[in-house]
N, C-alpha and C positions, 0 to 999 in steps of 0.2 A: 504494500500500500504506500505510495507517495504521500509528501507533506500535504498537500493540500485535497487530498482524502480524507487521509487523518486529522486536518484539520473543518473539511465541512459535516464527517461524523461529528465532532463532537461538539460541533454546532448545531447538529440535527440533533443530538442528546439532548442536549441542554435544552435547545426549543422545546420537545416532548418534555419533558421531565417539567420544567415551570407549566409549560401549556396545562397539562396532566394534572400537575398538584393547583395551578388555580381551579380546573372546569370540573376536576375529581370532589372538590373541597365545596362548592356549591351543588354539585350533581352527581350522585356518586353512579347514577346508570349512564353517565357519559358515554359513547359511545368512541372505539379508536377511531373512528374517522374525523367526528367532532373534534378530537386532540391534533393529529394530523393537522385537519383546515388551522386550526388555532396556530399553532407551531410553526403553519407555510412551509410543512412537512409531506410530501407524496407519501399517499396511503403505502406504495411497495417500500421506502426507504422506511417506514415505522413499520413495518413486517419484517424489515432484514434486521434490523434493530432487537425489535421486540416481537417474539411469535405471539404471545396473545398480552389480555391488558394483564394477567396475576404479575408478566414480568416485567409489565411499566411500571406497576403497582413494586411491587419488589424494589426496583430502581429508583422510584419517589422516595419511598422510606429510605433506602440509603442512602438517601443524598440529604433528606428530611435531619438524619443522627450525624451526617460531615457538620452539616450547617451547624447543629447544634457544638458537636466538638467543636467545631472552629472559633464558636463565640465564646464558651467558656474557657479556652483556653489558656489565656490569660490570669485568670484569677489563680493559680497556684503561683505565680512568681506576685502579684500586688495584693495579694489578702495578707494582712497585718496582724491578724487572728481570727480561729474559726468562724465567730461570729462573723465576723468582716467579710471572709469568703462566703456562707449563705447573701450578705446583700449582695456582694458581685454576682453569683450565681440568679439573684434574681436581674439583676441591673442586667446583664450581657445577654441573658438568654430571653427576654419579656419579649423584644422585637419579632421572636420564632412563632407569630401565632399561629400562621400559617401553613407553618411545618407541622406544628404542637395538634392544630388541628386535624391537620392529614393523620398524622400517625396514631392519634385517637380514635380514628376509624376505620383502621386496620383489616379489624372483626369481622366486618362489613364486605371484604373482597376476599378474604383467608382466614380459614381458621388460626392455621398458625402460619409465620414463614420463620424457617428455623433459626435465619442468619440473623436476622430481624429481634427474636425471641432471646437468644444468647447475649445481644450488646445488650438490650434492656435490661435482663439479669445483671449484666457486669457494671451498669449504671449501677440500677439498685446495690448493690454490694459496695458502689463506690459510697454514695448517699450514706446508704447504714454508718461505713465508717467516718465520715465527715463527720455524722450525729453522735458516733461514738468519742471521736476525740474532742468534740464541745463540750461534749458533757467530762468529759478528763480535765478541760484547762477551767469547766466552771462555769461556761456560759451557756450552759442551755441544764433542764432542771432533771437530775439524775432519776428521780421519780416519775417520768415519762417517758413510754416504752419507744424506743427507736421504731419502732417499725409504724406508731401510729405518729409519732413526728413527719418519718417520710411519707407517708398516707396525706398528712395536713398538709405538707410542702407540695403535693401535688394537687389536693385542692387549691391552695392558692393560686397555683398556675393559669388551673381549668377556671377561677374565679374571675382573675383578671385577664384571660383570651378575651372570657364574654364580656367583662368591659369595655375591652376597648373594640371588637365586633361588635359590639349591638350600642354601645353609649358613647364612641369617638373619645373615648383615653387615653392618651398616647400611654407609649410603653413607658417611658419614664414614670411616670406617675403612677401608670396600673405597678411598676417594680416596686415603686416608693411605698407607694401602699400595701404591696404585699408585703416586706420585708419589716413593716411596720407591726405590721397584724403579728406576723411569726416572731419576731422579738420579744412584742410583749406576751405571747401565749407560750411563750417555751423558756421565759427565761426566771430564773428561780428568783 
């Protein structure tokens, strides 16, 4: 494959893939041709691509948890203390609502995808321990079970998507807020 193959795939990726996760996210019976038009993608280039939508679907979500790495990334080298990391964690990643939203309705296109299934385990696992060493240095209240902490950290999330989708939020604000809430409920 020449460079400038390899470079109009992954322009035709990328088309699909945003196309996909905007018209997936409002409509989840979309259809691949609807994505395709959206994308200015020929129906045969989104078939050599993808044979059916579970492997757009698949491909969203992947790119749905890059996005999300990529924003969090950060906060391990400027959080100042755990506590401090939870705000970064909501400050960097609040802009993902549209990601956060895709990949909350997963369920919807697959029961499971196992790639999919594995990093969000290995989130979860991170979280746990995030919640477990606040609660070590004292800032989150050792009387509250890690698992219903990260439970309420991910309402937060899902609280503030829908603010700022249905009430015009911005992220900042919906972070602010949330980090708000989670502070004063977890800290001893």
């Amino acid at each position: 494959m020449s460079v400038n193959q390899d470079a109009r795939v992954k322009k035709s990726t990328e088309a699909l893939i945003n196309a996909g996760l905007r018209l997936l996210n409002k409509n989840k019976e979309t259809s691949l041709s609807e994505i395709a038009a959206e994308a200015g993608v020929g129906r045969a280039t989104l078939y050599r691509l993808y044979k059916n939508k579970e492997e757009l679907v698949k491909a969203i979500a992947m790119f749905c948890i890059q996005e999300y790495d990529k924003a969090i990334e950060p906060v391990d080298k400027k959080a100042k203390s755990y506590m401090h990391a939870f705000e970064l964690l909501f400050q960097y990643s609040m802009p993902l609502t549209e990601q956060f939203q895709f990949l909350l309705s997963l369920d919807y296109f697959a029961p499971t995808i196992p790639e999919v299934e594995a990093i969000f385990e290995k989130q979860s696992e991170e979280m746990l321990a995030l919640i477990e060493a606040a609660k070590k240095e004292g800032s989150v209240d050792k009387a509250l079970l890690s698992e219903w902490i990260n439970n309420f950290i991910e309402g937060l999330f899902y609280a503030s998507w829908i603010q700022q989708k249905e009430h015009g939020t911005s992220s900042e604000e919906a972070a602010r807020m949330a980090f708000l809430c989670f502070r004063r409920a977890v800290t001893p």
